[in-house]
KEBAMI-501050 format. One record per residue (C-alpha): x, z, y; residue in one letter. Coordinates in steps of 0.2 Angstrom, whole numbers, padded with zeros to 4 digits, always signed. Example, Ala and Ser with C-alpha at 12.3 -4.5 7.8 and 13.67 -1.06 7.14 Angstrom:
2
+0062+0039-0022A/+0068+0036-0005S/
This chain:
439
-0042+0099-0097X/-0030+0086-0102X/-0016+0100-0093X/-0021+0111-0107X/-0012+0102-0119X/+0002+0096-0112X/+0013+0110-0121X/+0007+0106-0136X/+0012+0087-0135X/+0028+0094-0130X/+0028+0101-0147X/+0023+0090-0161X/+0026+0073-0153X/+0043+0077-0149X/+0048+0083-0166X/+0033+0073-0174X/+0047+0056-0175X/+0046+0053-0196X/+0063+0045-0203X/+0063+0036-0219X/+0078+0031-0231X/+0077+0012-0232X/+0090-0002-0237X/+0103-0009-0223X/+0093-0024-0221X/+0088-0028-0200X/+0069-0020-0206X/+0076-0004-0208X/+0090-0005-0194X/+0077-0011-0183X/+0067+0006-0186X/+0083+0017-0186X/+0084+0011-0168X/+0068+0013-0163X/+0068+0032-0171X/+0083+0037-0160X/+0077+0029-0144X/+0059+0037-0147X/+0070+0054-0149X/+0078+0051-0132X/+0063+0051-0123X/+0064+0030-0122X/+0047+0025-0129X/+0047+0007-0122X/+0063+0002-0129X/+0057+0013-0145X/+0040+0002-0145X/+0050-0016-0145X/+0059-0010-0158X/+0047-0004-0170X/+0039-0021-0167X/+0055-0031-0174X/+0055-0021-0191X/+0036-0025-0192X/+0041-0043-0188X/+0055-0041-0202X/+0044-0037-0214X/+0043-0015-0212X/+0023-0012-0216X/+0025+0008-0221X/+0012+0021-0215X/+0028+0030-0207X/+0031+0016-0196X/+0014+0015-0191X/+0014+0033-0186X/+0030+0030-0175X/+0021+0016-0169X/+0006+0025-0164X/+0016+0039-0155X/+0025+0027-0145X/+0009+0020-0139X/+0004+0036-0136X/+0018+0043-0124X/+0015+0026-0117X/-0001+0030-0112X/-0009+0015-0122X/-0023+0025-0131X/-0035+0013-0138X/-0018+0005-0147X/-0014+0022-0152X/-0031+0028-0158X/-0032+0013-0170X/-0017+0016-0180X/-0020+0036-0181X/-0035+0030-0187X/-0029+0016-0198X/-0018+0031-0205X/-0034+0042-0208X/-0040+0031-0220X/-0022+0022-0230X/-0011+0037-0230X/-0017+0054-0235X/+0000+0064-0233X/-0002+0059-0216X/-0020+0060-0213X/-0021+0077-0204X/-0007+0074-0192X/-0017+0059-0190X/-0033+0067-0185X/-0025+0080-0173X/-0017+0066-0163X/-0034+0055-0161X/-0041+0074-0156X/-0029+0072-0142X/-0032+0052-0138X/-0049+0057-0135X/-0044+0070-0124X/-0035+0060-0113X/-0048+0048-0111X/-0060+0062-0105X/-0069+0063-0119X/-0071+0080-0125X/-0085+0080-0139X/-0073+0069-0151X/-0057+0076-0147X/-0067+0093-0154X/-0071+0085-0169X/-0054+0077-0173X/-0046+0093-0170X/-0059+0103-0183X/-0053+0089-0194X/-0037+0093-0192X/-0042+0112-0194X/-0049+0110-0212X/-0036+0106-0220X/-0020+0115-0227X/-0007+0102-0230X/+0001+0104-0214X/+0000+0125-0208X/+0009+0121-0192X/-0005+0107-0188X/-0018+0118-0192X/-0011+0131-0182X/-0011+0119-0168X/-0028+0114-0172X/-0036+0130-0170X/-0026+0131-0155X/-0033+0118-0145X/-0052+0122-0150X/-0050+0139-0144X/-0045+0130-0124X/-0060+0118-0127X/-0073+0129-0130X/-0079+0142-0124X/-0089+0159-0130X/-0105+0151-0136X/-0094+0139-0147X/-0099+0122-0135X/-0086+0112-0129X/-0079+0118-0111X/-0087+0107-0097X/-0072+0101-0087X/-0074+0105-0068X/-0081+0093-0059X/-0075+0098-0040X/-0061+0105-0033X/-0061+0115-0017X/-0050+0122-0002X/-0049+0132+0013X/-0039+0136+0023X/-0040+0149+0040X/-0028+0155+0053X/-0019+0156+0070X/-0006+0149+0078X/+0005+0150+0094X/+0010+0133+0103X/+0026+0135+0115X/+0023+0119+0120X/+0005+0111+0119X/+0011+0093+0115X/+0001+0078+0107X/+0014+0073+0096X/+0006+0064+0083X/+0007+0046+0079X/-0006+0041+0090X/-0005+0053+0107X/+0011+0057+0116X/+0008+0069+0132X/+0016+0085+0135X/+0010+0101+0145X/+0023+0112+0146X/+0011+0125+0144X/+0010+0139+0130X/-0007+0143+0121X/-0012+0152+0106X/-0025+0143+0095X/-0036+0146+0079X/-0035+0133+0063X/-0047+0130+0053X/-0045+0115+0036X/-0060+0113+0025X/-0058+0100+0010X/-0067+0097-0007X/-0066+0083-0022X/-0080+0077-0035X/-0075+0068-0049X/-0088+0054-0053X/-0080+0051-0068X/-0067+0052-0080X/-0047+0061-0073X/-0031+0058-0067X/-0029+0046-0080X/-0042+0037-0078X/-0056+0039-0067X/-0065+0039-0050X/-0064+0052-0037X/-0073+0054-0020X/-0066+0066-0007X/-0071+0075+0010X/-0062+0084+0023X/-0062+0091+0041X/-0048+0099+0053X/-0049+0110+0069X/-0038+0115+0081X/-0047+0125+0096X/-0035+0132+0110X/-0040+0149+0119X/-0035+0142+0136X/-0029+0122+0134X/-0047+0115+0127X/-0045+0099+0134X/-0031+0099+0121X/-0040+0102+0106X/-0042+0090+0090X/-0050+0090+0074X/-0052+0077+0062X/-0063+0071+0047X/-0061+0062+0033X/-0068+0054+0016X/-0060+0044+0003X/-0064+0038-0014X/-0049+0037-0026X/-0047+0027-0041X/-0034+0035-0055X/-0029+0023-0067X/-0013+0027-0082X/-0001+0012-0081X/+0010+0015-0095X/+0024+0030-0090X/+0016+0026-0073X/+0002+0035-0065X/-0008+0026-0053X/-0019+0030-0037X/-0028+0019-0025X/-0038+0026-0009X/-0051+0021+0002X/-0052+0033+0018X/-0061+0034+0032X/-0054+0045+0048X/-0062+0050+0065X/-0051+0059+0075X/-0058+0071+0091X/-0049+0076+0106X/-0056+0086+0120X/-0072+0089+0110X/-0074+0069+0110X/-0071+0056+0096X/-0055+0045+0101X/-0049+0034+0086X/-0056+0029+0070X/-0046+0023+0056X/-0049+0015+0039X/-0033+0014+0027X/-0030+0008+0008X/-0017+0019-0001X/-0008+0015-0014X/+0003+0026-0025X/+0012+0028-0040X/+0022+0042-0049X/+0034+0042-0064X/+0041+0054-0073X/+0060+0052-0074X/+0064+0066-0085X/+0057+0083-0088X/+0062+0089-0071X/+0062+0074-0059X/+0048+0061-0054X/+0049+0046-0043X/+0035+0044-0031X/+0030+0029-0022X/+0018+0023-0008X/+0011+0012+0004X/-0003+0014+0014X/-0010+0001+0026X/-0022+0005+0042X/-0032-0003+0054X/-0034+0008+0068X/-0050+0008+0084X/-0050+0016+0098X/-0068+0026+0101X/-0066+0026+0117X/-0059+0015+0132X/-0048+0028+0136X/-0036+0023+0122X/-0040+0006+0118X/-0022+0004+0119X/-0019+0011+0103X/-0030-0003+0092X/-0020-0012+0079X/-0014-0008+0064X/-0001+0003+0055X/+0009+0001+0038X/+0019+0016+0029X/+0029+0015+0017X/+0036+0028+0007X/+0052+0031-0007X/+0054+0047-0015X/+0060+0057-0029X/+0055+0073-0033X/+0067+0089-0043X/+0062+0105-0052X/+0049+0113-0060X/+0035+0127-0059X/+0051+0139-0053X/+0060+0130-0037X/+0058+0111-0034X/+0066+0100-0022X/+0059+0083-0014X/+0070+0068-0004X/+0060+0055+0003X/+0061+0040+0015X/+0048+0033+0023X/+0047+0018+0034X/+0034+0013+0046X/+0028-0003+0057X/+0015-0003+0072X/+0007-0018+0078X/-0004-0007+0093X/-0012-0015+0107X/+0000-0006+0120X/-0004-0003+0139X/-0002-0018+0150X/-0010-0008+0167X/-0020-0016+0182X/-0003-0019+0188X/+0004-0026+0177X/+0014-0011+0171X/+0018-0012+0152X/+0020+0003+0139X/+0023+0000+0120X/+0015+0011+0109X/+0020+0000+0093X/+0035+0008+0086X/+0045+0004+0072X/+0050+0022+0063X/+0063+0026+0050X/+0060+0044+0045X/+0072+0055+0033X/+0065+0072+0024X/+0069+0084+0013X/+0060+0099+0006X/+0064+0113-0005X/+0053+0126-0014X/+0056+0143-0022X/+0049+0155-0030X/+0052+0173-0025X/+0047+0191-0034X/+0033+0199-0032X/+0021+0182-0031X/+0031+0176-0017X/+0036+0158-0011X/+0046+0150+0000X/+0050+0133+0007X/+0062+0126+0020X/+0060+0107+0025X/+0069+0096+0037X/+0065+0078+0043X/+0075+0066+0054X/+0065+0052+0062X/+0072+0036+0073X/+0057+0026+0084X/+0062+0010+0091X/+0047+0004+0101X/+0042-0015+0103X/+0047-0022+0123X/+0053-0013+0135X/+0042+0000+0147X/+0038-0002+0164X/+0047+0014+0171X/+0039+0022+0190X/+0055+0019+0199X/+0053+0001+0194X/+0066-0002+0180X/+0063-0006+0166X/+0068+0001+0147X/+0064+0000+0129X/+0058+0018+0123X/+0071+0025+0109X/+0067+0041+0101X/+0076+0053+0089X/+0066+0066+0083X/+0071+0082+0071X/+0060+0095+0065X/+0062+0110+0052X/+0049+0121+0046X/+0051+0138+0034X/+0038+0143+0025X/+0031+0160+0015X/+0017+0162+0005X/+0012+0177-0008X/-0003+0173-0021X/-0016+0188-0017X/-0025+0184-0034X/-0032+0168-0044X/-0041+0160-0027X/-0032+0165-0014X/-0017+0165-0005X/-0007+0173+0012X/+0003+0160+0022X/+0015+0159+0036X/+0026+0146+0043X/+0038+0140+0056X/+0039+0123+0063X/+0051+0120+0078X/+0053+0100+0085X/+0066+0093+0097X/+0062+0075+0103X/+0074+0065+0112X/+0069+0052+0121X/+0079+0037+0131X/+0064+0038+0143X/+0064+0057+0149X/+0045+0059+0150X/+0046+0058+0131X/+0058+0072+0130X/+0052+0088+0124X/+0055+0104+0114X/+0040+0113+0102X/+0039+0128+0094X/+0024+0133+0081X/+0021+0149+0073X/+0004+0152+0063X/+0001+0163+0048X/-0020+0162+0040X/-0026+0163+0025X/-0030+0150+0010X/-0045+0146-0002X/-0044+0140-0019X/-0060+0134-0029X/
């Protein structure tokens, strides 16, 4: 719901900035700085400075009101809620600004019911026609034809089904490395759905489930699928925006269970802008095999991610950097023979988006990704040598919206990993298209 207004905020908070004529004295110099930082967009610097002219002896309902708003784009809402309120009852010229903004305090803290009766507040009177205007606005997104307030949706679903065609029917993801040399076509199915227990991105609690398949018409042996459950805490910090998981993973190959993995994952985002965000992540992994088969790849796994992101609803554009350390068991044979499956892995990638005509989009993205792996490998002519990858990859991408819930895809994926040890050396080529499932 909270997406509903964000327009809106746009539009009085960034021309809601009150000046007022006051004396040269450091009070009122104090404010005037604080009116242009809050102007820029700056509304931490603005926030110390409005402080100083309090401190200096400023005590005005206009600077409470700037106050209030900074707390606001701050995302400090009880602060902010207690001066629109304190504003309610000392200063009537501002008093339905006033209620309009602690309509939308309450609607970023989830709670609908008083953010509906700020905002009839804010409706009733006429000193401010714009406000009103605004006012009625926002009631009409919260409610709905019988006049009650909208219930916010409480889970979010998707699907997604297709086929692909595998020119190389490779294990190449973190944890398996084997290549057949064999083509096969496949079918792909992704099912994935989210409850909120409670409040939203801002600040609540969200639980998570989802499941993967991948079934070969030919390779079976070959086949994988996954699931998967998480519970999410979002939390607002500041300009920041905050996330913390707890997953669970059992991975399937063959038709057998093969790994099981439990991660905490952390991220953060900032807005850096109006057109560019910073994104950051780390996500931590203890990792067991399920079967004796590949209890050489227990451990544990860190990722660590840096990345900004450009753009808007049109075309965007994301760089990111992630980095990643293995601490695996690795194979150390009956023989004796050694094989490191604990690399350390510095991977580049960059993605763009764009929309097209007609409901069309299109992406292009390219990664770049350096392993080195921990010792060196016992080779089968008896040498010896630490394993050394270089791996690039490119994917294109189309999709075309078929209506409110649903969407045509197709993509292309092609990967060339180079290896110092030539068993690791192989070429892949992935072409699916299927159809997805919004809900």
């Amino acid at each position: 719901m909270n997406l509903v207004y964000r327009s809106l905020l746009v539009v009085l908070l960034s021309l809601s900035v009150l000046s007022v004529a006051l004396a040269a004295d450091p009070a009122a110099e104090a404010f005037e700085a604080g009116l242009e930082l809050a102007r820029e967009g700056r509304y931490a610097q603005a926030l110390v400075r409005f402080r100083q002219a309090r401190a200096a002896g400023l005590d005005s309902p206009k600077l409470d009101y700037n106050l209030a708003v900074a707390h606001y784009r701050l995302g400090h809402y009880a602060q902010a809620g207690r001066l629109f309120r304190k504003l309610v009852d000392e200063a009537s010229s501002l008093r339905q600004l006033a209620y309009y903004n602690l309509g939308l305090v309450a609607n970023k803290r989830g709670d609908e019911a008083a953010a509906v009766a700020w905002f009839e507040k804010a409706r009733a009177l006429n000193d401010n026609l714009r406000v009103k205007y605004l006012a009625g606005r926002a009631l009409q997104r919260l409610r709905n034809t019988t006049g009650a307030a909208a219930p916010r949706r409480p889970w979010h679903g998707f699907a997604s089904l297709g086929v692909m065609h595998d020119s190389n029917v490779t294990l190449a993801n973190d944890t398996l490395t084997g290549i057949t040399g064999v083509s096969d076509t496949a079918a792909e199915a992704l099912l994935s759905t989210s409850l909120w227990l409670a409040g939203n991105r801002r600040h609540g609690l969200r639980v998570s489930l989802n499941g993967y398949m991948q079934k070969y018409r030919q390779q079976g042996s070959n086949d994988f699928s996954q699931l998967a459950a998480s519970l999410g805490r979002y939390q607002s910090l500041g300009q920041w925006l905050g996330r913390v998981y707890l997953r669970w993973e059992e991975s399937y190959f063959g038709g057998a269970s093969y790994q099981r993995a439990f991660s905490l994952d952390g991220r953060l985002q900032r807005p850096l802008g109006k057109q560019r965000r910073l994104n950051l992540r780390y996500r931590l992994s203890r990792l067991r095999a399920t079967s004796s088969r590949f209890d050489y790849l227990d451990g544990w796994r860190q990722q660590l991610r840096l990345g900004q992101r450009w753009g808007g609803a049109v075309s965007r554009f994301k760089l990111d950097y992630q980095l990643e350390l293995n601490d695996r068991r690795d194979r150390i044979g009956s023989t004796g023979n050694f094989a490191s499956f604990s690399p350390t892995r510095h991977a580049l990638r960059a993605r763009l988006e764009r929309g097209l005509p007609a409901r069309w989009r299109a992406s292009l993205e390219g990664r770049y990704r350096y392993s080195r792996y921990r010792g060196q490998n016992d080779l089968a002519d008896g040498s010896r040598r630490r394993r050394i990858d270089q791996q690039y990859r490119v994917s294109l991408g189309l999709q075309r919206r078929l209506g409110r819930h649903w969407e045509f895809e197709a993509r292309y994926n092609y990967t060339r990993n180079d290896s110092a040890i030539e068993t690791y050396q192989y070429r892949r080529a992935l072409v699916s298209a299927g159809i997805n499932g919004f809900f």
